[in-house]
C-alpha positions as YAML, in Angstrom:
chain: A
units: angstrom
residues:
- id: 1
  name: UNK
  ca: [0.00, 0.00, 0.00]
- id: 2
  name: UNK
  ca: [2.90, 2.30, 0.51]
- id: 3
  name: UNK
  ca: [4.11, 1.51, -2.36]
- id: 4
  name: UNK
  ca: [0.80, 2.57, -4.51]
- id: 5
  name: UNK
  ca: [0.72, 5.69, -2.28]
- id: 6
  name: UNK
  ca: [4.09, 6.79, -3.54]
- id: 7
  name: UNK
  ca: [3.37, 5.99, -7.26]
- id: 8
  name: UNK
  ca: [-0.01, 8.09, -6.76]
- id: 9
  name: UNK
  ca: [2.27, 11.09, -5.40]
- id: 10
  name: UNK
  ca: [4.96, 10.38, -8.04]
- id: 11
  name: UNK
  ca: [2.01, 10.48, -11.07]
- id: 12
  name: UNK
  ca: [0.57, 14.09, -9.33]
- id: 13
  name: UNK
  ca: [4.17, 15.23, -9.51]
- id: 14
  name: UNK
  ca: [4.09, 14.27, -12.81]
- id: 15
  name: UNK
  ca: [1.28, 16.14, -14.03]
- id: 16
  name: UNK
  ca: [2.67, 19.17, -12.22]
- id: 17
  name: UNK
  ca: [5.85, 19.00, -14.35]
- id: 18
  name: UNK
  ca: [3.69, 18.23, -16.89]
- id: 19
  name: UNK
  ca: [1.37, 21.42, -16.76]
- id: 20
  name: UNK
  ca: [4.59, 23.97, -15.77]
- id: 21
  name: UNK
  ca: [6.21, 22.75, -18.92]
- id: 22
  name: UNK
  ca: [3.31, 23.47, -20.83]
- id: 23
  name: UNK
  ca: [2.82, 26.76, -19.82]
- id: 24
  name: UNK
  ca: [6.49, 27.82, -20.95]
- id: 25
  name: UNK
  ca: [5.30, 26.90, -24.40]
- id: 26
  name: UNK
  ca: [2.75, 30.10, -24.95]
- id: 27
  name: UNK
  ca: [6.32, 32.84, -24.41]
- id: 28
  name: UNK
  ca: [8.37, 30.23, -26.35]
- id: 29
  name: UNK
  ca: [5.73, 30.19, -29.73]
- id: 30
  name: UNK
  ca: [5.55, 33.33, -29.24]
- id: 31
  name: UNK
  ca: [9.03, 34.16, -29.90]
- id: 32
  name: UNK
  ca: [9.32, 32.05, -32.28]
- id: 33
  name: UNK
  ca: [6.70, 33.30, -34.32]
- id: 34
  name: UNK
  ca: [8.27, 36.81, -33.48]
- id: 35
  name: UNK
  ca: [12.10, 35.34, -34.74]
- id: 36
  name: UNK
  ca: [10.73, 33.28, -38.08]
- id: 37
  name: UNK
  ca: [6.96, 35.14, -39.23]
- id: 38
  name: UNK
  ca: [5.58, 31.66, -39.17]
- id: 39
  name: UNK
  ca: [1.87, 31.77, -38.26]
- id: 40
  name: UNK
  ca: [0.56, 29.51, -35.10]
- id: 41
  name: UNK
  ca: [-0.84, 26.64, -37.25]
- id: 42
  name: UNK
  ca: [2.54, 26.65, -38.78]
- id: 43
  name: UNK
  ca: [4.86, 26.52, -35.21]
- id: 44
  name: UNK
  ca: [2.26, 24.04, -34.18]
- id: 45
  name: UNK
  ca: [2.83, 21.84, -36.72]
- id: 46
  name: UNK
  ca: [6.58, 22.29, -36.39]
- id: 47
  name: UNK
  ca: [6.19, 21.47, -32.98]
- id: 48
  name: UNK
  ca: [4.27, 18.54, -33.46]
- id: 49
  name: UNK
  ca: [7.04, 17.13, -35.66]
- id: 50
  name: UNK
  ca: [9.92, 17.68, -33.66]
- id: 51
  name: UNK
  ca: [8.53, 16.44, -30.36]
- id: 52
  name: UNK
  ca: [7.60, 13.22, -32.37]
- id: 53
  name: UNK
  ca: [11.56, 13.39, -33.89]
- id: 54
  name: UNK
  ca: [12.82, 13.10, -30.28]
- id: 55
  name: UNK
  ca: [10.62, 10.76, -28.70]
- id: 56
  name: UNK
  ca: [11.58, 8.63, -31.73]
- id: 57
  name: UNK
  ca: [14.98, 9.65, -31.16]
- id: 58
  name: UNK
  ca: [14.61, 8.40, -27.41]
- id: 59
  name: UNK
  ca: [13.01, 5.20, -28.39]
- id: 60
  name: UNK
  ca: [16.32, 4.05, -30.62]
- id: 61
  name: UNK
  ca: [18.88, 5.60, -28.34]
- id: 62
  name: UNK
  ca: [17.20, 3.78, -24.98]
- id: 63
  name: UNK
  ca: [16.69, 0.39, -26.97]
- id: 64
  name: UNK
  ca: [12.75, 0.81, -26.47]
- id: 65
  name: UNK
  ca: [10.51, -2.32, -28.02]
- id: 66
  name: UNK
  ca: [8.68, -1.00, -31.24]
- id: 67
  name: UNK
  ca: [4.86, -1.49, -31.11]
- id: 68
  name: UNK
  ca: [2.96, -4.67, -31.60]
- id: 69
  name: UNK
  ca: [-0.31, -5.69, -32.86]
- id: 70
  name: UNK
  ca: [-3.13, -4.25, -34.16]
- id: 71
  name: UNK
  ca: [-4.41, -2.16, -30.64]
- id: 72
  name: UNK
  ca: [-0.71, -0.68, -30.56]
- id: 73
  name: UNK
  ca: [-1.08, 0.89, -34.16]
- id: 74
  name: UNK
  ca: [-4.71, 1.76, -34.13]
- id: 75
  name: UNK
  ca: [-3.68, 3.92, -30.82]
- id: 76
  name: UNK
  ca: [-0.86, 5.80, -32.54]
- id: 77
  name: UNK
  ca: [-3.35, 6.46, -35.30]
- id: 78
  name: UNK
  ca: [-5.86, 7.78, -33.44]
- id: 79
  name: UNK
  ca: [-3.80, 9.90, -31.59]
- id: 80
  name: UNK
  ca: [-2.22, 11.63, -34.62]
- id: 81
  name: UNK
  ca: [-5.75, 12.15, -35.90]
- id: 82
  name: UNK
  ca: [-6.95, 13.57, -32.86]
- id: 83
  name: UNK
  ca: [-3.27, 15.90, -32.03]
- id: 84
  name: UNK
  ca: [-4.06, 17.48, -35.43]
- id: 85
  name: UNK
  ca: [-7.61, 17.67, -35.17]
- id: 86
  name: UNK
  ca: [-7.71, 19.38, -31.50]
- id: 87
  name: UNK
  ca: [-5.39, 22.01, -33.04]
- id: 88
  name: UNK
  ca: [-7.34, 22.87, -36.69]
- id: 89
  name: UNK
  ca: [-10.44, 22.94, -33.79]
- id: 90
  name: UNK
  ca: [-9.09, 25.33, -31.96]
- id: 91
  name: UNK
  ca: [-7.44, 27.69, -34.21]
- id: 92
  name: UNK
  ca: [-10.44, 27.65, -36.07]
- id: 93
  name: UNK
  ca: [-12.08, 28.63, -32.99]
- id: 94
  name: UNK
  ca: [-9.42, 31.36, -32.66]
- id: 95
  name: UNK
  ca: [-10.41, 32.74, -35.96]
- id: 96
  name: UNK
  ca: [-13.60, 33.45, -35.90]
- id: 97
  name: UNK
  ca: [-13.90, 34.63, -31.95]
- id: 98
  name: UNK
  ca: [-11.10, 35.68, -29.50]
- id: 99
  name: UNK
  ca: [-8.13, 34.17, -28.58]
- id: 100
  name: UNK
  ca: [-9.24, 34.63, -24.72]
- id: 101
  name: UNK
  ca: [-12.64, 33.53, -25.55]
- id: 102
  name: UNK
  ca: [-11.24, 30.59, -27.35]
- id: 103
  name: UNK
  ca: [-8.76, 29.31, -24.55]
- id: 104
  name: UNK
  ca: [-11.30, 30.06, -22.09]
- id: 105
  name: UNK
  ca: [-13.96, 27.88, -23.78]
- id: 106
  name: UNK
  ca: [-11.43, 25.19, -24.53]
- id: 107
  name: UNK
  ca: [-9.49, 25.00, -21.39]
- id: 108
  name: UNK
  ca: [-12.57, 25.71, -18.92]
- id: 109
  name: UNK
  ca: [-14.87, 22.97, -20.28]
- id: 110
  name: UNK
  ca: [-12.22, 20.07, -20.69]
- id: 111
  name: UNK
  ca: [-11.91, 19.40, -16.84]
- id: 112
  name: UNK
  ca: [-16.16, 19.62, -16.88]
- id: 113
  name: UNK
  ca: [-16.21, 16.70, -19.39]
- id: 114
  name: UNK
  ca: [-13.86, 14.88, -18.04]
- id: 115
  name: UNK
  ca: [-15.61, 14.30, -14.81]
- id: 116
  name: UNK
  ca: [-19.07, 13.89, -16.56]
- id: 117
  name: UNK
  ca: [-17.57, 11.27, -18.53]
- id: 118
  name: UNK
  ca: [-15.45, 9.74, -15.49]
- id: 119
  name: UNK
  ca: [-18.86, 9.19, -13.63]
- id: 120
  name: UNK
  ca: [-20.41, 7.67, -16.12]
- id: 121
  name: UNK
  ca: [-17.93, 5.36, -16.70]
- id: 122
  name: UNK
  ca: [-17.92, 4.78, -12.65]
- id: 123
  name: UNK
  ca: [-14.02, 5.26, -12.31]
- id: 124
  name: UNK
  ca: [-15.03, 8.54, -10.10]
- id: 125
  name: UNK
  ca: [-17.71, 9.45, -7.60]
- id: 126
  name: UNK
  ca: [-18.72, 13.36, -8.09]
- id: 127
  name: UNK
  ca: [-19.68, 14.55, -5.09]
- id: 128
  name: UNK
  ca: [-19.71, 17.91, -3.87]
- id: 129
  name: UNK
  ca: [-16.28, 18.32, -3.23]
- id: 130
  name: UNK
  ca: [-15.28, 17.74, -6.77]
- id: 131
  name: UNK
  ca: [-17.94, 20.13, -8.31]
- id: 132
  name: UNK
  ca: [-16.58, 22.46, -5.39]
- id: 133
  name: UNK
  ca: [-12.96, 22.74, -7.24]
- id: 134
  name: UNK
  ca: [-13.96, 22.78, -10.66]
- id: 135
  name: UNK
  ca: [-16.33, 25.84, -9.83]
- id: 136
  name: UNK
  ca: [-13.11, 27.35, -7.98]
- id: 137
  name: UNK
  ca: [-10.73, 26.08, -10.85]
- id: 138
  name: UNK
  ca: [-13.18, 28.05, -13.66]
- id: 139
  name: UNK
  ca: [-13.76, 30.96, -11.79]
- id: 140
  name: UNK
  ca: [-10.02, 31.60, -11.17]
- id: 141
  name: UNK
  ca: [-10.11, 30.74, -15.21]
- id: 142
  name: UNK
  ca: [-12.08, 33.20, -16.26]
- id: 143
  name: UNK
  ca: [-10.43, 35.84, -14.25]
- id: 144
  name: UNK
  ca: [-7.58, 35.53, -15.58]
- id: 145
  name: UNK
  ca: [-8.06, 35.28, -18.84]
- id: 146
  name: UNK
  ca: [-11.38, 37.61, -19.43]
- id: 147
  name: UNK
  ca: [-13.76, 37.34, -21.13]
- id: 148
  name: UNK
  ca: [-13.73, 39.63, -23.95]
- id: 149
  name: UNK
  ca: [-16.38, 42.41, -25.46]
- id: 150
  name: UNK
  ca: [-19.40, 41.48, -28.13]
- id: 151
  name: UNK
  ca: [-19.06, 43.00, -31.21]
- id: 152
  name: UNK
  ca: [-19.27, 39.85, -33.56]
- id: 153
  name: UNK
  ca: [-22.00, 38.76, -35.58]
- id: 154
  name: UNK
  ca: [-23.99, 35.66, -33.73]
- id: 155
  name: UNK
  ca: [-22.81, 33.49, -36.06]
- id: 156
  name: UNK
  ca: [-19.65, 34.03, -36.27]
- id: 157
  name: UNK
  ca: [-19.59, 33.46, -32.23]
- id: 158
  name: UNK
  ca: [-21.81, 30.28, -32.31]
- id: 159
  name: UNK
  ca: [-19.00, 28.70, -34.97]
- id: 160
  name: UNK
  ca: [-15.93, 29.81, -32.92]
- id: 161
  name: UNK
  ca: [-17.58, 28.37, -29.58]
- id: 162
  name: UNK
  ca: [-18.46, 24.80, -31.08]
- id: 163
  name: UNK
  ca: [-14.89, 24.92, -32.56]
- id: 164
  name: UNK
  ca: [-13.35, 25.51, -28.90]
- id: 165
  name: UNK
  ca: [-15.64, 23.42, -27.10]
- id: 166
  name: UNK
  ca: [-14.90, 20.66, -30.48]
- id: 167
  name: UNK
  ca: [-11.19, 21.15, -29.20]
- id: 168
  name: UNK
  ca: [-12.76, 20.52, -24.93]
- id: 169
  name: UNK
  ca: [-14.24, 17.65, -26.43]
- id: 170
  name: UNK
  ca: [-10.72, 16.07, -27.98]
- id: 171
  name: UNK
  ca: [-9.04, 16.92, -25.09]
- id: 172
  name: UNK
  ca: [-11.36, 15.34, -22.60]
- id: 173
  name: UNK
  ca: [-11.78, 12.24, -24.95]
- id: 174
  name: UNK
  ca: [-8.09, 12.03, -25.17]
- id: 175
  name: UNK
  ca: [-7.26, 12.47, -21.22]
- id: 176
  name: UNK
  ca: [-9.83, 9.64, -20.62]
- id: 177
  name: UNK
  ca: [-8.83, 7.01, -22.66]
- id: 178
  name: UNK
  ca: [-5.04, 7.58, -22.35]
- id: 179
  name: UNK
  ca: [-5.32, 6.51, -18.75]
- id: 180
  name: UNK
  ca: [-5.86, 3.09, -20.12]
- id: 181
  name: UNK
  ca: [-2.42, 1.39, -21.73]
- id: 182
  name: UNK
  ca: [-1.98, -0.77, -24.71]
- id: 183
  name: UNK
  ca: [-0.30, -3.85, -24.63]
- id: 184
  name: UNK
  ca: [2.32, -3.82, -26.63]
- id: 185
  name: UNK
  ca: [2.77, -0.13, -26.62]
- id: 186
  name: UNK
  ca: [5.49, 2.05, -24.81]
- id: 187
  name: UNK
  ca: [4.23, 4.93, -24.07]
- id: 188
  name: UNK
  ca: [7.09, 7.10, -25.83]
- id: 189
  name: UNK
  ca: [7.02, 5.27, -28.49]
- id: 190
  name: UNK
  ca: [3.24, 5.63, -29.11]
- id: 191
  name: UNK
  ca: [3.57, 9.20, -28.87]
- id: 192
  name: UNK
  ca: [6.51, 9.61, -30.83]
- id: 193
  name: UNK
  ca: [5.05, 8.24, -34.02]
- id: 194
  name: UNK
  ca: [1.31, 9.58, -32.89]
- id: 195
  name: UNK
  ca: [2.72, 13.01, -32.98]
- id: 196
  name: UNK
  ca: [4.98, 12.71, -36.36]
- id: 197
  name: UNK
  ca: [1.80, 11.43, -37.76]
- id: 198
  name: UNK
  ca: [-0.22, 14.73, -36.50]
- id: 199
  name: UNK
  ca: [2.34, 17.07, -38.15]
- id: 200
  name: UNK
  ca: [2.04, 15.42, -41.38]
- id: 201
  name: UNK
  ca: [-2.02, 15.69, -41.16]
- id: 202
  name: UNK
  ca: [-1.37, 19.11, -40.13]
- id: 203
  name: UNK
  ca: [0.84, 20.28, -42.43]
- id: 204
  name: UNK
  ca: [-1.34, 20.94, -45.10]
- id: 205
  name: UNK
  ca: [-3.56, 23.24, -43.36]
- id: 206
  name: UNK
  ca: [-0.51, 25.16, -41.98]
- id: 207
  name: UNK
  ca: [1.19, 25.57, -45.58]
- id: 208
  name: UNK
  ca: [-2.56, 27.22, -46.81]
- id: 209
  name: UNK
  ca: [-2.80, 28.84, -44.13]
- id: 210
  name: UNK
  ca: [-0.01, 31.44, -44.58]
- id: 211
  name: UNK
  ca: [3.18, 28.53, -45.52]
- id: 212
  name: UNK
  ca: [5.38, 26.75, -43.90]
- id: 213
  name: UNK
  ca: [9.11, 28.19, -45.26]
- id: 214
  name: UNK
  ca: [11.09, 30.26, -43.04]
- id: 215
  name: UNK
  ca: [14.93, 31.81, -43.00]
- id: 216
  name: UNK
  ca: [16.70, 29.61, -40.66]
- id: 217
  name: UNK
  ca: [19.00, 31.41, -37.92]
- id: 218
  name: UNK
  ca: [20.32, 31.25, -34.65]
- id: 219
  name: UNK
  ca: [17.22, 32.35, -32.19]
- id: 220
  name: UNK
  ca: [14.72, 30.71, -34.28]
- id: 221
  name: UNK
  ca: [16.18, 27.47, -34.63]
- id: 222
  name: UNK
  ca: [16.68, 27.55, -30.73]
- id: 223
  name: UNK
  ca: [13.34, 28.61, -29.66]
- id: 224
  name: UNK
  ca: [12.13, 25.57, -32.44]
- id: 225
  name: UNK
  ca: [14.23, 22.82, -30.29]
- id: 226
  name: UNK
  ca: [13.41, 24.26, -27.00]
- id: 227
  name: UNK
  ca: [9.78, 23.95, -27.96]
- id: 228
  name: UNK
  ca: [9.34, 20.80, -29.48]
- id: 229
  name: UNK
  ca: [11.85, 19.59, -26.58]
- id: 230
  name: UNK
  ca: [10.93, 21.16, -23.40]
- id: 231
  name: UNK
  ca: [6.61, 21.38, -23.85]
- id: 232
  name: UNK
  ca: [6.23, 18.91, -26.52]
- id: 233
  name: UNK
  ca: [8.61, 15.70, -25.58]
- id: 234
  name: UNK
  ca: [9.34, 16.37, -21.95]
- id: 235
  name: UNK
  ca: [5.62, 17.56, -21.24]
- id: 236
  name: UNK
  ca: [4.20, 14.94, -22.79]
- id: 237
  name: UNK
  ca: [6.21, 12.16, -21.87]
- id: 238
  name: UNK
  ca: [5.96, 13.19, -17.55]
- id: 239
  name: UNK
  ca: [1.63, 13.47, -18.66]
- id: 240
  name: UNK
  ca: [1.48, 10.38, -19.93]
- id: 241
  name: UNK
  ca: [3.22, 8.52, -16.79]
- id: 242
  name: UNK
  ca: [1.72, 10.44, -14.33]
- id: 243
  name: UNK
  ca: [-2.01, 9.18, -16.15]
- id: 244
  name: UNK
  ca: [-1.13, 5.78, -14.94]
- id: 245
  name: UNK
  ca: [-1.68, 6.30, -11.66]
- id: 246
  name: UNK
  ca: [-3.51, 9.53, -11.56]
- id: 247
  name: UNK
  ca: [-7.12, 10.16, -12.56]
- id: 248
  name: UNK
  ca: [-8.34, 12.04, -15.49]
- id: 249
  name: UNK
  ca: [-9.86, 14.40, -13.84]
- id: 250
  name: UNK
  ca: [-7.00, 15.34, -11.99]
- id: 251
  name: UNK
  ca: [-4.64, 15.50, -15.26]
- id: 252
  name: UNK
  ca: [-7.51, 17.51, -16.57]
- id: 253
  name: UNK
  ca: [-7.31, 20.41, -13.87]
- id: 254
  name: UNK
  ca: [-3.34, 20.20, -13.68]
- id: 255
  name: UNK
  ca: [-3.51, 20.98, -17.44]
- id: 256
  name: UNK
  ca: [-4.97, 24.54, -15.83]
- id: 257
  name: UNK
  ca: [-1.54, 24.95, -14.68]
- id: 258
  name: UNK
  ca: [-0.23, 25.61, -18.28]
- id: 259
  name: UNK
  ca: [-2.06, 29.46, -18.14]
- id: 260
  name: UNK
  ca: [-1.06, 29.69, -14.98]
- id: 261
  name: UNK
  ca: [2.79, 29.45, -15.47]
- id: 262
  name: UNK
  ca: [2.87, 31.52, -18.82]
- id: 263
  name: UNK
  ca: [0.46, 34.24, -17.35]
- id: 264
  name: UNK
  ca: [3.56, 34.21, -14.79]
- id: 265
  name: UNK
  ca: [6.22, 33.99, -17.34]
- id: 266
  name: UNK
  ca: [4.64, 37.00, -19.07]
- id: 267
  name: UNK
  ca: [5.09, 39.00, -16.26]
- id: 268
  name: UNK
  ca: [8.72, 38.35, -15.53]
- id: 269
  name: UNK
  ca: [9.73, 37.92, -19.44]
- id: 270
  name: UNK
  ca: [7.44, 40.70, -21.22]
- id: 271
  name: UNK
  ca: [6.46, 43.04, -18.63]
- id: 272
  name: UNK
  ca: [3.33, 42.46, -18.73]
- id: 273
  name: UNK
  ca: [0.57, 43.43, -15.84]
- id: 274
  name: UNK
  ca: [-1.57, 41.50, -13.91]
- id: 275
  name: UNK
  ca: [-4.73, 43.44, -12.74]
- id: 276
  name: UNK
  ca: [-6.98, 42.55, -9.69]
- id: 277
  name: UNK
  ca: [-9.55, 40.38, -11.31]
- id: 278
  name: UNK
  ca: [-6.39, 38.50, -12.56]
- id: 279
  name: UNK
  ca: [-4.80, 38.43, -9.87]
- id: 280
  name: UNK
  ca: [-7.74, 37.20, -8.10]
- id: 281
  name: UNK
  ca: [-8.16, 34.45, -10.41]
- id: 282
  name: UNK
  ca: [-4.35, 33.21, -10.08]
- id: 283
  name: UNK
  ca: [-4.91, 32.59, -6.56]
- id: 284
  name: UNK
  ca: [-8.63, 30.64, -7.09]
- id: 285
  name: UNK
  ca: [-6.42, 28.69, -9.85]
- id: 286
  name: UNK
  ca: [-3.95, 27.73, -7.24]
- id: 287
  name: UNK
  ca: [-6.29, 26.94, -4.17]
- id: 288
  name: UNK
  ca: [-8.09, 24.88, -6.65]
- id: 289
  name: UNK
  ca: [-5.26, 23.03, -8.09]
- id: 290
  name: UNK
  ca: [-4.04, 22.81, -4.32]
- id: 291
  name: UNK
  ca: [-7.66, 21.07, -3.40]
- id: 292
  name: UNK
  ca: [-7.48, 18.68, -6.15]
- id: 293
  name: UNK
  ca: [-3.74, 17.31, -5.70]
- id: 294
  name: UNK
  ca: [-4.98, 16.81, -2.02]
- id: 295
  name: UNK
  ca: [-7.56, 15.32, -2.55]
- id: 296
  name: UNK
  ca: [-5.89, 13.35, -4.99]
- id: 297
  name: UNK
  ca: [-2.73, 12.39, -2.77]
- id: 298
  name: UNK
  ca: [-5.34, 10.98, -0.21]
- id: 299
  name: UNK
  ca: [-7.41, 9.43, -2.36]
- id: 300
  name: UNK
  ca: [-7.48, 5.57, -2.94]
- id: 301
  name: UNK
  ca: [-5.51, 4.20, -5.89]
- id: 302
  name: UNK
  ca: [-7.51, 1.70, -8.32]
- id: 303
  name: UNK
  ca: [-5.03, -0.04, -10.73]
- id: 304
  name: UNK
  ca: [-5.60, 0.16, -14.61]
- id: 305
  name: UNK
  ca: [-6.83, -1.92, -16.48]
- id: 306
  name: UNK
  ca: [-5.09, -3.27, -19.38]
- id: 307
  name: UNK
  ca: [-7.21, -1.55, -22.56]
- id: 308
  name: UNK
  ca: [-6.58, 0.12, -25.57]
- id: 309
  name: UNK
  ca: [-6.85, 3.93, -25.26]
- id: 310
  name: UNK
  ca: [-5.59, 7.35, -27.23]
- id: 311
  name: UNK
  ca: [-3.08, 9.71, -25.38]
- id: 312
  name: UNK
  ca: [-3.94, 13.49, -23.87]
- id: 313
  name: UNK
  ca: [-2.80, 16.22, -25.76]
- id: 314
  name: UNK
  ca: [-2.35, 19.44, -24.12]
- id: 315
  name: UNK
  ca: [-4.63, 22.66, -24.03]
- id: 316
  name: UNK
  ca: [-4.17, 25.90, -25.67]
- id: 317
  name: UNK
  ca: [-3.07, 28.92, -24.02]
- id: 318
  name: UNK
  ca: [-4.00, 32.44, -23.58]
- id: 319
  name: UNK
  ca: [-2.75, 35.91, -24.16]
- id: 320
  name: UNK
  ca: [-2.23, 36.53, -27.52]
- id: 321
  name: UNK
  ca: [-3.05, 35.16, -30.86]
- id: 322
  name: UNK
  ca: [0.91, 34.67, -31.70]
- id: 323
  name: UNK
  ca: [1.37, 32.84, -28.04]
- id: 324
  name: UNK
  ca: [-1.06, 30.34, -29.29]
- id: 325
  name: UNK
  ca: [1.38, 29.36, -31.63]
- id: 326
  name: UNK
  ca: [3.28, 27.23, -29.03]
- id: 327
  name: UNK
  ca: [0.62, 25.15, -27.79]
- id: 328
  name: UNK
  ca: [-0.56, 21.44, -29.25]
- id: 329
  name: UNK
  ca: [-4.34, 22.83, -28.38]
...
């Protein structure tokens, strides 16, 4: 039983790593978009591509098996379908509302699916407690980010929020079934190919969307490798662990994390400021996020089954429509 415990508290540290890494990704697209002109579609699909290249990379260098069977391949197609699909979703959402509506949409109603679909499934009793932090958790959310003026035709808004919440919906799929393994299936190798599969399906959209060339140099090539390193291979591969002995819902709120850190990082990088209502929902985001890893650490541990399942891609972020650029979502 001590033993469990400690993998529980080792997957929640996980999950932290995960979400901090994440959140370094919205300055880092940023810049990069700033260094090469590449649009966000296009960084995201770079991104994709080389946090694939060095999982893959990990996979030879570490002497990893190579999947087997059919379950193993069908998972590492679904989840390159899905990594490109939960990005064209939510830049599409971007496009035709806000960026902060967009994020807030996407982000905010992942962690509410999640549990809906966790109860159904019976792998988590909601009870008032639970509904208690996701409240906290969305408030802080919204204060942060804002929500931003009218001004734009119905339509236009009713199409950019079913994009976003399209995006909430692959992200909450995603989170639930990657808690479940694949026999067969290493987890960094799964994601490795999953991901250099999603750049390829993405690539298309990012090359009509404004192209895909750029004039390689020294900051732009470093920013690329930091990000498809640092939020893309690291993030990913400390998410995925930490889902086996986490639950979903709890990924799902650490993932709030991610506009956490680079609300943070925007402050100490850019100079940006952080007003009251923000500053008001930074600290609801971390008494939630403190509530739910408690709650989590204490928590009994049931053990996973053995079944075939996608992997959880990360959310987008806020602030601008260039800092978008460095996220998967």
């Amino acid at each position: 039983m001590h033993t469990t415990r400690n993998n529980k508290n080792n997957g929640l540290w996980l999950l932290v790593v995960a979400g901090t890494l994440w959140g370094t990704g919205g300055l880092t697209g940023s810049l990069l978009a700033r260094h090469t002109g590449l649009t966000s579609p296009a960084v995201a699909a770079y991104r994709l591509g080389l946090g694939g290249l060095v999982l893959v990379l990990m996979v030879v260098v570490t002497g990893r098996k190579w999947p087997r069977g059919r379950r193993a391949w069908t998972r590492i197609t679904v989840v390159g379908l899905l990594a490109a699909g939960f990005q064209a979703s939510y830049f599409a959402g971007v496009g035709r509302v806000s960026v902060s509506l967009a994020t807030l949409l996407t982000i905010g109603a992942a962690p509410v699916l999640v549990l809906v679909a966790e109860s159904a499934l019976g792998r988590r009793r909601v009870d008032g407690r639970a509904l208690v932090t996701v409240a906290i958790a969305l408030g802080g959310l919204t204060l942060l980010i804002g929500v931003p003026e009218g001004g734009r035709e119905l339509t236009a808004m009713l199409a950019g929020g079913g994009f976003a919440l399209l995006a909430a919906a692959g992200f909450a799929t995603m989170t639930i079934v990657g808690s479940r393994p694949v026999d067969g299936l290493d987890d960094l190798v799964g994601t490795g190919l999953a991901f250099t599969l999603g750049s390829f399906v993405l690539a298309p959209f990012a090359a009509a969307g404004g192209g895909l060339g750029f004039t390689p140099n020294g900051p732009g090539v470093g920013l690329l490798v930091a990000l498809g390193v640092g939020p893309t291979a690291i993030a990913y591969a400390a998410y995925f662990r930490g889902l086996r002995t986490s639950e979903a819902g709890t990924a799902a709120l650490m993932a709030l994390l991610e506009p956490l850190v680079g609300t943070v990082l925007s402050i100490v990088v850019l100079g940006d400021r952080l007003g009251p209502a923000g500053g008001t929902g930074a600290v609801l985001l971390v008494v939630a996020l403190f509530l739910e890893a408690r709650r989590s650490a204490a928590g009994e541990v049931r053990p996973r089954s053995r079944e075939a399942g996608a992997a959880p891609v990360e959310t987008a972020g806020n602030a601008t429509p260039v800092e978008t650029a460095g996220k998967l979502s």
